[in-house]
C-alpha positions as CSV (number, residue, x, y, z in Angstrom):
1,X,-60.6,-36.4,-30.4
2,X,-56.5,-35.8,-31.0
3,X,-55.4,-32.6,-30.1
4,X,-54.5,-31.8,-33.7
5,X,-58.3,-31.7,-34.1
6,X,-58.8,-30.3,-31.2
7,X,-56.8,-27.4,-32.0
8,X,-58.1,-26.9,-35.5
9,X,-61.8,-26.5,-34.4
10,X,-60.2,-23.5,-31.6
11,X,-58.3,-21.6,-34.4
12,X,-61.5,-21.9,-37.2
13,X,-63.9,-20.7,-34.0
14,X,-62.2,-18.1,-33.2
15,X,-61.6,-17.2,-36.7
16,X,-64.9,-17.1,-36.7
17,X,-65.6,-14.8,-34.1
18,X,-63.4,-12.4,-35.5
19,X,-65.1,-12.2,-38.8
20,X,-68.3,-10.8,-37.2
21,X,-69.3,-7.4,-39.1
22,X,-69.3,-4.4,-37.1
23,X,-72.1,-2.0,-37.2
24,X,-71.7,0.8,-40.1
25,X,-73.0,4.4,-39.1
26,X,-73.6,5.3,-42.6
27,X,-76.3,3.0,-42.8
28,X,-77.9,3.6,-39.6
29,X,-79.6,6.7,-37.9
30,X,-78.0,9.1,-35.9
31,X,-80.1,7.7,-32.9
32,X,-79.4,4.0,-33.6
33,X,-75.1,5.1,-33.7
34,X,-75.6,6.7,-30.6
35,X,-78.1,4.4,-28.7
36,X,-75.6,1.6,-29.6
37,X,-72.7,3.6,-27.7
38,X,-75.0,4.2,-24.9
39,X,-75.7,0.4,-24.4
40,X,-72.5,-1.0,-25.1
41,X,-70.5,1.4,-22.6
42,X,-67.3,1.0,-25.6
43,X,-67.8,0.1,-29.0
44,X,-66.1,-0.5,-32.4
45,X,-68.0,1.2,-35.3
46,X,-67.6,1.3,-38.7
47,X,-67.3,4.7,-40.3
48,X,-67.8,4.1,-44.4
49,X,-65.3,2.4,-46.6
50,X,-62.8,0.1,-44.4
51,X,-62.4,2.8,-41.6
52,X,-63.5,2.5,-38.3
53,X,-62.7,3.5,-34.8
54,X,-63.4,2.7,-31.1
55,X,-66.3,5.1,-29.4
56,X,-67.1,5.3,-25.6
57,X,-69.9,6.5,-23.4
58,X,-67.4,7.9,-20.6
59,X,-63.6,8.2,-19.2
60,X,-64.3,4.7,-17.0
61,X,-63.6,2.9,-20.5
62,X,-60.9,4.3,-21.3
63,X,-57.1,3.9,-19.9
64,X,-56.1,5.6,-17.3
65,X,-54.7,9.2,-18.8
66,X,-56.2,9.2,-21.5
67,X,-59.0,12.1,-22.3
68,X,-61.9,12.5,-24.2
69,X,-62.6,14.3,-27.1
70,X,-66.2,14.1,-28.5
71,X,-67.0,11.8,-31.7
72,X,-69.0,13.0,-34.4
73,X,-69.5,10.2,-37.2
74,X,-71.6,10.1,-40.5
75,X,-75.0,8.5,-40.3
76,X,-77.6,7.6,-42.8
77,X,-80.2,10.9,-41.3
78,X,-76.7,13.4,-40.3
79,X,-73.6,14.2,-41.5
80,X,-72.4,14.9,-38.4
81,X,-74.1,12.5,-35.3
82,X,-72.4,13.3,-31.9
83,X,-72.2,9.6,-30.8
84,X,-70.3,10.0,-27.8
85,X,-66.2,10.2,-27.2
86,X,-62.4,8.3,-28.6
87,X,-60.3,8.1,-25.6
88,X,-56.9,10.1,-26.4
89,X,-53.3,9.2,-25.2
90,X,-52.2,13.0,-25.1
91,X,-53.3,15.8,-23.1
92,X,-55.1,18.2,-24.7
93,X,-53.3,21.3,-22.8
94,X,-50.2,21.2,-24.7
């Protein structure tokens, strides 16, 4: 195999990888959002349309600094499913 084709079938894998659909909380239940932060310790959900964000079970995935602020998405049984927390950059004290 030359590297040229080599290379190709790394970039078109990867590519490929990346394309994977992330879970959409509109479409599942409130349980199913939340059971899927739970399992995953840090996740990547969708959150309707082409929006999405990162949600986490606790501080240990987020950077150190950062803080927690509790995550409430949209989900096919409640409009507003605590799911867990987004890790934040800035304190929330000032």
């Amino acid at each position: 195999m030359t590297r040229v084709t080599l290379s190709l079938m790394l970039v078109l894998a990867a590519g490929a990888a990346m394309a994977q659909p992330r879970p959409s909380t509109p479409e599942r239940s409130c349980a199913a959002n939340r059971q899927s932060v739970a399992a995953n310790g840090a996740i990547v959900l969708g959150t309707g349309g082409h929006t999405f964000d990162r949600f986490v079970r606790d501080r240990g995935f987020c950077q150190h600094g950062d803080f927690l602020e509790p995550a409430y998405v949209p989900s096919r049984d409640t409009a507003q499913c605590f799911v867990g927390y987004r890790c934040k950059v800035d304190s929330p004290w000032d």
